[in-house]
N, C-alpha and C positions, 0 to 999 in steps of 0.2 A: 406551402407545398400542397397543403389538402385543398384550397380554395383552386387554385392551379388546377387539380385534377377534378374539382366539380367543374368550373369551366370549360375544359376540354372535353367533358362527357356531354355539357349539354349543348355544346356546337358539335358535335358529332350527332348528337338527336337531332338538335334540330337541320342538317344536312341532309338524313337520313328522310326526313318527314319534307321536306322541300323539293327532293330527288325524287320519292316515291309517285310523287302526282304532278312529276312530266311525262308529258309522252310526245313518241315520238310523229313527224310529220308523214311518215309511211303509214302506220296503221290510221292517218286521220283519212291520208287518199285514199288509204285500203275502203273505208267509212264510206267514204265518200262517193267511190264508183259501186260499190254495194245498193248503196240508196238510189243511186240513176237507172239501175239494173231493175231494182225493186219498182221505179215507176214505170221505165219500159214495159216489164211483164202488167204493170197495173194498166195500162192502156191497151195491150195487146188483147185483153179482155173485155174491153170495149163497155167497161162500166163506168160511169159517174160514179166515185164514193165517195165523194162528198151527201149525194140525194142520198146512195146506197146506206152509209153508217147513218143518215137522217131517218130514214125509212127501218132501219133494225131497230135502231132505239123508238121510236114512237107506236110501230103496228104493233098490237096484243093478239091473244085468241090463237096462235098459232104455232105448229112443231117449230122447229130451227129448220128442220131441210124444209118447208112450207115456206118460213120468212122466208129462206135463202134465196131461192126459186122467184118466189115473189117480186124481191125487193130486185134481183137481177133484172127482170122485166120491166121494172117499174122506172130503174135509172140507165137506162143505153147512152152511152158517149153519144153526142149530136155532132 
């Protein structure tokens, strides 16, 4: 009887921990059109970040709104 009830406790753990880390296909779309939005607005700015994060990480010697500024100029969408 006690063997019986450690078994049934530990398939309800592990149900428990199996269930916990699904999720569902809405919030994945949710994700999903989030990110499309997020590159929309990233083009509507007409910067390369690709050049852009190449260019923050490498130039030294200068404020952050200086990089900012900078590196903006430095990568325009072609």
């Amino acid at each position: 009887m006690k063997n019986n009830l450690i078994i049934k406790f530990f398939i309800f753990v592990a149900l428990i921990i199996l269930l916990s880390g699904c999720e569902t296909t809405k919030s994945m779309q949710d994700d999903n059109s989030n990110l499309i939005q997020n590159l929309n607005q990233a083009n509507d700015l007409g910067i390369d970040f690709m050049c852009y994060n190449m260019c923050k990480d490498t130039t030294k010697g200068m404020s952050l709104n200086q990089l900012d500024k900078f590196c903006k100029l430095q990568c325009p969408l072609k």
